[in-house]
C-alpha positions as CSV (number, residue, x, y, z in Angstrom):
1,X,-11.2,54.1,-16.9
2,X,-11.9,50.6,-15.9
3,X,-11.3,48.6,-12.4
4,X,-11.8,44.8,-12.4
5,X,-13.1,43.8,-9.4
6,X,-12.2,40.0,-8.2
7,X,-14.6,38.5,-5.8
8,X,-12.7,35.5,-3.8
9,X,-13.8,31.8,-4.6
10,X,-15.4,32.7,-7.4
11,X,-14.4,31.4,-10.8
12,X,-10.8,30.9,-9.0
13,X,-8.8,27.3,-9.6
14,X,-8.5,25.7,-6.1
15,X,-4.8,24.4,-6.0
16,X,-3.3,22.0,-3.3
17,X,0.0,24.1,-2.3
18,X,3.1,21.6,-0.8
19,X,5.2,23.4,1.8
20,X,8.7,21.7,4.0
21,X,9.5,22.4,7.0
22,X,12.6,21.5,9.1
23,X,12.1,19.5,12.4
24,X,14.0,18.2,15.1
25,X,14.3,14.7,16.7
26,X,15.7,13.8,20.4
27,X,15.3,10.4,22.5
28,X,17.4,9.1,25.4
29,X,19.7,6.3,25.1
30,X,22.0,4.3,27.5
31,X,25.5,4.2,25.6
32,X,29.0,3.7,26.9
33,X,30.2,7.1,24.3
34,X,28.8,9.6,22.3
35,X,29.3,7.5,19.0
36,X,27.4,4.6,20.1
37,X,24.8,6.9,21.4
38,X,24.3,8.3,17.7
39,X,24.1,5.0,16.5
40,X,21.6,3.3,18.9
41,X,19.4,6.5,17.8
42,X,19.6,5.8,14.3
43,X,18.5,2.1,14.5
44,X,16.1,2.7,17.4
45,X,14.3,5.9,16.7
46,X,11.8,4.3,14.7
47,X,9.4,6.2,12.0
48,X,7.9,9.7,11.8
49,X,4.3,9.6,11.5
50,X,1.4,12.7,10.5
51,X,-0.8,13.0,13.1
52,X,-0.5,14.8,17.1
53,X,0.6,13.5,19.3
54,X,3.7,12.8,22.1
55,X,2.0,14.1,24.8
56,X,0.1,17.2,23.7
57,X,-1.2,19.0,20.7
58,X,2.0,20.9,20.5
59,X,3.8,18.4,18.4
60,X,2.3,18.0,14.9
61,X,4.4,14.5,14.3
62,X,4.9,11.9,16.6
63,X,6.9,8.5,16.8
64,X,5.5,4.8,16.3
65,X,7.0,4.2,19.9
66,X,6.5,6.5,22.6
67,X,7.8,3.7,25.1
68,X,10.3,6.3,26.3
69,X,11.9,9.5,25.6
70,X,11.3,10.1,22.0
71,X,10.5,13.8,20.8
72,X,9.6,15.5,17.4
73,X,10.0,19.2,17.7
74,X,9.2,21.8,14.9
75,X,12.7,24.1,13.8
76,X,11.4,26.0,10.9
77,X,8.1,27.6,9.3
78,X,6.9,26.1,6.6
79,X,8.0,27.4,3.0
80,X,5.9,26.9,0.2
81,X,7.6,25.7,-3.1
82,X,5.3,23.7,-4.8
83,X,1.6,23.8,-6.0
84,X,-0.9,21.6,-8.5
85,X,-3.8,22.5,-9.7
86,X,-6.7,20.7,-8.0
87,X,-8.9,18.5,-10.0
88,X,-12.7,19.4,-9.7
């Protein structure tokens, strides 16, 4: 009888693995109903950017502005879907 034995990182592919995740977005707006609210936070909410930030190093995104009230909160764990062999 014969085991194969598999030492990790050697002679293994390296492979760059895509995940998504779901997040949430609040800010705080000044609107006369809850319809114009929505809308103000649609044109004023700016981008989502990749690096910490927002006050602490418990948000992973933050906004371009952070002029005010503007949030970026993780909702899900990450699920992996998606992977490509890395070119060496």
């Amino acid at each position: 009888m014969r085991t194969e034995v598999r030492l990790e990182g050697v002679d293994m592919k390296e492979y760059e693995v895509i995940g998504h995740a779901t997040v949430v977005c609040s800010m705080h707006v000044k609107a006369n109903d809850k319809t114009e609210a929505i809308q103000k936070a649609n044109e004023e909410f700016g981008a989502l950017t990749n690096y910490v930030g927002m006050g602490g190093t418990a948000h992973m995104l933050g906004v371009c502005d952070s002029s005010d009230d503007r949030c970026v909160f993780p909702d899900s764990d990450p699920e992996f879907d998606e992977c490509q062999e890395v070119e060496r």
